[in-house]
C-alpha positions as CSV (number, residue, x, y, z in Angstrom):
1,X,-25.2,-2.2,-6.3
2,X,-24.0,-3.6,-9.5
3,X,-22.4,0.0,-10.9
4,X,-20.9,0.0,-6.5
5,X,-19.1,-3.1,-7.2
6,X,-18.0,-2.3,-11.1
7,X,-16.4,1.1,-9.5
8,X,-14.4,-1.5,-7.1
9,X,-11.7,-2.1,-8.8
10,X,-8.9,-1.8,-5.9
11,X,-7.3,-5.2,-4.7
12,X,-7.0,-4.0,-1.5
13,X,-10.5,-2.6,-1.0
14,X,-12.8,-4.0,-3.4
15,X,-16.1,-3.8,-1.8
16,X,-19.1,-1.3,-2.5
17,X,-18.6,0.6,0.5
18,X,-16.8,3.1,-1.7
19,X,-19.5,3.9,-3.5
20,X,-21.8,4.0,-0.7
21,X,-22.4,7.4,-0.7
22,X,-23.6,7.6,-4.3
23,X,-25.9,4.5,-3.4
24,X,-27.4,6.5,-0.7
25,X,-27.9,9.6,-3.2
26,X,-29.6,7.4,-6.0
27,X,-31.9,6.1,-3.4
28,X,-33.2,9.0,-2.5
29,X,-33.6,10.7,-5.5
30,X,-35.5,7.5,-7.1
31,X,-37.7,7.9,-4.2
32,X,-38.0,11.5,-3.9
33,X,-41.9,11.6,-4.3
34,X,-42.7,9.6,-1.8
35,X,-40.1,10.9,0.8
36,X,-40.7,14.1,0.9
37,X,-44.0,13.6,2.5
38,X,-41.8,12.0,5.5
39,X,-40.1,14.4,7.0
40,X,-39.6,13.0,10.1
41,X,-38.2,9.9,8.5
42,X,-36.0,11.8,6.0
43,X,-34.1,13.5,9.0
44,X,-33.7,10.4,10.8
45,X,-32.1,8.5,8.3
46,X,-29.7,12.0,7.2
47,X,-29.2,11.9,11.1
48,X,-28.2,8.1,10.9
49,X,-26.2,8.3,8.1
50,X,-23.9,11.7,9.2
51,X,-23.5,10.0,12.4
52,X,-22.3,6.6,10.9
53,X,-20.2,8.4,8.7
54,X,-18.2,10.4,11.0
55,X,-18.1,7.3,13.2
56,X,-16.4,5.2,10.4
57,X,-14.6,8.1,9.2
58,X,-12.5,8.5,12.9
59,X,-12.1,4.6,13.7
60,X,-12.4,2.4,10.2
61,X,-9.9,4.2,8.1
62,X,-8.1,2.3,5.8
63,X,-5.4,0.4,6.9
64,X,-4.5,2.3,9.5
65,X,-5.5,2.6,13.3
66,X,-8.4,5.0,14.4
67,X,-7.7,8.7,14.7
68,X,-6.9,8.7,18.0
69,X,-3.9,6.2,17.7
70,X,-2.6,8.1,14.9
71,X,0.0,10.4,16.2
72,X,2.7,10.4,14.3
73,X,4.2,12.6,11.8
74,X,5.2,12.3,8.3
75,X,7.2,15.7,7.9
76,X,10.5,15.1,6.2
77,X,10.3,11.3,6.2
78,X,8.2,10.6,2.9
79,X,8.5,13.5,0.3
80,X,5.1,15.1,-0.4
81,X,3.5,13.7,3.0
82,X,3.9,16.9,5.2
83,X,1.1,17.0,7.4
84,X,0.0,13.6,7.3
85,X,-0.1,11.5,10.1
86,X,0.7,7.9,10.7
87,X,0.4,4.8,13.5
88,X,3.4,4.1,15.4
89,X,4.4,0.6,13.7
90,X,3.9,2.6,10.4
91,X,6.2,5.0,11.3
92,X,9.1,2.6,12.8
93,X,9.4,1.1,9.5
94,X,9.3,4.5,7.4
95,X,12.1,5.7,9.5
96,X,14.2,3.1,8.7
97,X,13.5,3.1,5.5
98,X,14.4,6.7,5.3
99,X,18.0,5.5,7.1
100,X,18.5,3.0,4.0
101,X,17.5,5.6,1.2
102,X,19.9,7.9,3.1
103,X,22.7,4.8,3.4
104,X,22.4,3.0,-0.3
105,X,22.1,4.7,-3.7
106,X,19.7,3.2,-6.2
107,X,17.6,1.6,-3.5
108,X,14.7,-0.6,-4.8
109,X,11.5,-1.9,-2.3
110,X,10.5,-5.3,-3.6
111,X,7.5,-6.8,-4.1
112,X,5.7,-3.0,-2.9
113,X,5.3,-0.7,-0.4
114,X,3.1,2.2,-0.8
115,X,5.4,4.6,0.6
116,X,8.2,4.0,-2.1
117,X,5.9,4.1,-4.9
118,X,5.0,7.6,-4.7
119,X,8.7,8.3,-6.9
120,X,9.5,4.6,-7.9
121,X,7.9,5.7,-11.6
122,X,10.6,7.9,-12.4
123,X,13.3,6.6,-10.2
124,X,13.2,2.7,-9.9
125,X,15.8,1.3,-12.2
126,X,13.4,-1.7,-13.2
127,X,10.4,0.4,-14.2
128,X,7.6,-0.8,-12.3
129,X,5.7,0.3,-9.5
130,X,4.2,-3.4,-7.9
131,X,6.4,-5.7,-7.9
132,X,3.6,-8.4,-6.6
133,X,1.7,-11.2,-8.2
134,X,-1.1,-8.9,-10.1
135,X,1.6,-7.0,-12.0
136,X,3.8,-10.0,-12.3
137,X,1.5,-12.9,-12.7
138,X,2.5,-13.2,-16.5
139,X,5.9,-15.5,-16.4
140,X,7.4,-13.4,-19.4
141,X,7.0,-10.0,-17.3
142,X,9.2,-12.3,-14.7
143,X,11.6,-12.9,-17.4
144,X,11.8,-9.5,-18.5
145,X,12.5,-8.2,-15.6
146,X,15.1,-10.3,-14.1
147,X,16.8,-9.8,-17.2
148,X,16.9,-6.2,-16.8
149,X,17.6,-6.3,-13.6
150,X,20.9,-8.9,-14.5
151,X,21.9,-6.5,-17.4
152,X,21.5,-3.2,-15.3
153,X,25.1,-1.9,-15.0
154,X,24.3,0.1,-11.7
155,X,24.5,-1.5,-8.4
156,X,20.7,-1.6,-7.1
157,X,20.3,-3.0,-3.8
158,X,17.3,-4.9,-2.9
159,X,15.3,-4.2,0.4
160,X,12.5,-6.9,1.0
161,X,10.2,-6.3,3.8
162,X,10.3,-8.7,6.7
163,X,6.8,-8.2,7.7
164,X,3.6,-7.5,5.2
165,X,3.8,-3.6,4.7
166,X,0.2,-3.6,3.8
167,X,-1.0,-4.6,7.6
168,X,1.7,-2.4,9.5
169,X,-1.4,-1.1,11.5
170,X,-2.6,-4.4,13.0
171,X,0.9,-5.3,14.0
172,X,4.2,-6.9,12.4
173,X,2.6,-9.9,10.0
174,X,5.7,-11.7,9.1
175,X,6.1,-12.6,5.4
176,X,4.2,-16.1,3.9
177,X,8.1,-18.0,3.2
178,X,9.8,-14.9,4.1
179,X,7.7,-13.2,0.6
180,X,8.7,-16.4,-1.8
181,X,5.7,-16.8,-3.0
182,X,6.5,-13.1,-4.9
183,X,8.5,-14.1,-8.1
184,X,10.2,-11.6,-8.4
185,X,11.2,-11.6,-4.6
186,X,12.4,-15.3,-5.3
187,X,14.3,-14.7,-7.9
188,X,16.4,-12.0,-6.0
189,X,16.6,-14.7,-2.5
190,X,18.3,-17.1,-4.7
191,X,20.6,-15.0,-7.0
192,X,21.6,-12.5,-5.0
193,X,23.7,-11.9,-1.9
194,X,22.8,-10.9,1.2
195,X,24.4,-8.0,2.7
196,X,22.6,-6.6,5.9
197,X,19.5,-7.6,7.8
198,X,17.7,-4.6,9.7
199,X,14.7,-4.5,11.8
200,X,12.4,-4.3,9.1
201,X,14.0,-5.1,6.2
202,X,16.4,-7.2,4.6
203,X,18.9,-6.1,1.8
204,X,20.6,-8.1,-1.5
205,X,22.7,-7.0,-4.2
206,X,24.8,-8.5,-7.0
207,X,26.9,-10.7,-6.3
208,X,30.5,-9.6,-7.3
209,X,31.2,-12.0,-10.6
210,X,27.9,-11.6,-12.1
C-alpha cells in the first residue's frame, strides 16, 4: 500500500486504485504457496476481480460518463484525438473552442484545460502548460509571468472557462468567483479588456494603451 500511494502522484487522482492491479499481483505471488493448494478459491477471486474490472472499466472512467453515454467523436476537433470518444457536455465546449482557435490567432486557455495542453508546450506564448495554483503557487512565477505576458508584443487573447473544465462530465460547475481564486486568472480579470463572452468561455486581451 505504501509504494500504491508513493506511485500517486496525480492531483486529480491520487488514490492507490492505480496501482491496484500490481497490489493484487504482489499478493498473490507472496502467497503463492499456500494458494495454490486452493484452487477453487484462486478462480473465484481471478473471477471477482475480471468481473470488477470490466465493470469499473465501462462505468467509472475517469472524468468522464460511462461507456454507454459516451458517444461522441473527437475526429477533427482536437489534433491527435481521432478515434476517441467524448460525453456530450465535453464535446459542446470542445467545439466551441475549436470556433475560437479557428476565429483568434495566438489563443491562450487560462488557468488549464486538458484539451489545449496537448500543443500549448510548443505554442503558448507564456510557456507553461497549467496555469493553476500547483504550477503558480510561487508569487515570483506570478510575477514572471504577467510580466511576460505585459512585454509580449503579439496580441494573445485570453479564453477563461466559465464552468470547471475538469467536471464537464457531471455537468456545467460554474467557476469559484468566476476562477479568481487562479492568480494568474485575476490578474488578466483586472488588467485586461473584455471583448466577447461565449457559451463557455469568456475572452480578454490588451487593452489598446498598454
Amino acid at each position: 500500500m505504501l509504494i500504491a500511494w508513493s506511485a500517486s502522484i496525480s492531483i486529480g487522482y491520487h488514490t492507490p486504485a492505480l496501482f491496484v492491479g500490481s497490489c493484487i499481483a504482489t499478493i498473490f505471488a507472496l502467497h503463492y504457496n499456500i494458494l495454490h493448494k486452493h484452487t477453487n478459491i484462486v478462480l473465484f477471486l481471478c473471477l471477482v476481480s475480471i468481473t470488477s474490472f470490466i465493470y469499473v472499466r465501462y462505468n467509472i472512467i475517469y472524468r468522464e460518463k460511462s461507456v454507454t453515454e459516451i458517444n461522441y467523436k473527437l475526429n477533427n476537433i482536437i489534433d491527435g484525438a481521432n478515434g476517441i470518444y467524448t460525453n456530450s457536455n465535453t464535446y459542446q465546449v470542445l467545439i466551441e473552442l475549436k470556433q475560437l482557435k479557428q476565429q483568434y490567432n495566438n489563443l491562450e486557455i487560462v488557468p488549464d484545460f486538458t484539451a489545449c495542453n496537448i500543443n500549448h508546450a510548443y505554442q503558448s506564448a507564456i510557456k507553461i502548460n497549467w496555469a493553476n495554483k500547483t504550477e503558480t503557487a510561487n508569487p515570483k512565477v506570478i510575477e514572471m509571468l504577467t510580466n511576460k505576458i505585459m512585454q509580449e508584443k503579439k496580441q494573445i487573447i485570453f479564453a477563461i472557462p466559465k464552468y470547471q473544465t475538469a467536471w464537464l462530465a457531471d455537468g456545467f460547475v460554474p467557476q469559484i468567483d468566476e476562477g479568481k481564486q487562479y492568480p494568474l486568472v485575476a490578474f488578466i480579470m483586472n488588467n485586461f479588456e473584455k471583448i466577447e463572452e461565449k457559451k463557455y468561455f469568456i475572452l480578454y486581451q490588451k487593452k489598446v494603451n498598454q
